[in-house]
N, C-alpha and C positions, 0 to 999 in steps of 0.2 A: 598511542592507544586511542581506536574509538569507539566511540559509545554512540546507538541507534537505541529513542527512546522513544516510543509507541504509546498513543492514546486514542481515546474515542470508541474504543468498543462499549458492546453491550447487549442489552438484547431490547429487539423493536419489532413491532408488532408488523404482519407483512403487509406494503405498500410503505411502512415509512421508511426515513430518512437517518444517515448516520455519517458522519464526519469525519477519518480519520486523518491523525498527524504521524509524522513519523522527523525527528528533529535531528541529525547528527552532529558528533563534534570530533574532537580530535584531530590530528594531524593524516587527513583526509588525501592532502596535495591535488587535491582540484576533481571536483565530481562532474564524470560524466553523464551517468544516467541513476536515475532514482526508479524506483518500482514500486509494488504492491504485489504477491504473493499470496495465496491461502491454499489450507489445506484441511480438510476435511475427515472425517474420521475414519481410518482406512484407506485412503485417496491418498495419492503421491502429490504432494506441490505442484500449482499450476500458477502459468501465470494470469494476474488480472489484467494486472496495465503497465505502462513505466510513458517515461517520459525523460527525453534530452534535455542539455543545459539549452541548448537554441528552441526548446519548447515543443520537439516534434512527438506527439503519444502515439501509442498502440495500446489497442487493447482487443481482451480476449470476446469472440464473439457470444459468449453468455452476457457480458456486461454491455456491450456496446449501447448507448442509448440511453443506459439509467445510471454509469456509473461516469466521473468526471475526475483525472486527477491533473493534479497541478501543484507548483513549487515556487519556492523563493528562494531563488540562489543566494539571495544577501544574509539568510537564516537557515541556509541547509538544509531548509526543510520542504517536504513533500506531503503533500494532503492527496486523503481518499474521499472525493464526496459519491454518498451510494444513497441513491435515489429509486424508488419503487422496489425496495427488496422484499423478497422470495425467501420461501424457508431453505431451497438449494443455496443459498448465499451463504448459510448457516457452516461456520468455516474458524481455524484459527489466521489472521493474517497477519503477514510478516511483510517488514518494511523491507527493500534492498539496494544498497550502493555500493553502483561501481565506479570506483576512480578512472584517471585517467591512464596510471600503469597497470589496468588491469585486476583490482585487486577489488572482491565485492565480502561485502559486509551485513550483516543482517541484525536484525530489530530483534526483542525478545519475542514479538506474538503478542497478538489483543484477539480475543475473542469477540467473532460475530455472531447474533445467537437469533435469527427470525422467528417467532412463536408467535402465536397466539394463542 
């Protein structure tokens, strides 16, 4: 059984700053790649970012530049730092791991909410 458990959403005003984590457990058998996700209302899932266990990211050209992720393999875990957001950032996002036999797993959803 695993369990992908999301925090750090909420809603910030645009230009700031927000943090997300995303934590797995379970009987995993060795993570390849970690993600980031969101989806919008209406909007099919796209991707934002993801990132290899040897640390190589991609990311989506709306983020490049303000958004930063990165992980701790010794904790499973993968952070979203989102830097200068936009009300277009305004999204549900979902964590995502794929193992190494292929098999990817998703986070329940944290809400990003940009307002002012």
């Amino acid at each position: 059984q695993v369990q992908l458990v999301e925090s750090g959403g909420g809603l910030v005003q645009p230009g700031g700053s927000l943090r997300l984590s995303c934590a797995a457990s379970g009987s995993i058998f060795g993570i390849a790649t970690m993600g980031w996700y969101r989806q919008g209302p209406g909007k099919q899932r796209e991707l934002v970012a993801d990132i290899t266990t040897g640390g190589s990211t991609n990311y989506a050209d709306s983020v490049k530049g303000r958004f930063t992720i990165s992980r701790d393999n010794a904790k499973n875990t993968v952070y979203l730092q989102m830097n200068s957001l936009k009300p277009e950032d305004s999204a549900v996002y979902y964590c995502a791991i794929t193992n190494f036999p292929g098999r990817t797993y998703w986070g329940q959803g944290t809400q990003v909410t940009v307002s002012s």
